[in-house]
Phi, psi and omega in degrees: 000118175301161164235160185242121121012125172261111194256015174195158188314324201276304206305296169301317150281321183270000149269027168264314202297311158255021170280298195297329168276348196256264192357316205266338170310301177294342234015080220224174166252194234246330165301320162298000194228340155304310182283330175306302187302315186267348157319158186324342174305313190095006188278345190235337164281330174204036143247303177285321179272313184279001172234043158295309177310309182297316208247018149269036163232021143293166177260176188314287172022264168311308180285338172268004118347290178258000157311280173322322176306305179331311200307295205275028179283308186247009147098359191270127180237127173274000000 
């Protein structure tokens, strides 16, 4: 599975945007949950960033919602 790069500012709030909800969804800190994402699962590099266009045009909800799903897709445990 290729990964995708965050090639722009908007990219980058929004992944901040959901590292810091799926934290707090968890209550986890917000590091633990970067290094969860961003590990070999691939969630944030070959999920979150290339289904950018999609899912920031979601509500908050939703997107940790479908976050979570992933989460338990693959298997990522907080």
């Amino acid at each position: 599975m290729s990964t995708t790069s965050i090639t722009n500012k908007r990219e980058l709030e929004f992944a901040v945007f959901c590292i810091e909800n799926i934290a707090a969804a968890f209550g986890k800190p917000s590091g633990d949950v970067y290094r969860a994402l961003s590990g070999e699962n691939g969630i944030l590099h070959q999920y979150i960033v290339p289904s950018y266009d999609v899912l920031h045009t979601q509500g908050k909800d939703y997107i940790v919602n479908d976050i979570r799903e992933v989460m338990a897709e693959r298997g990522v445990v907080l």
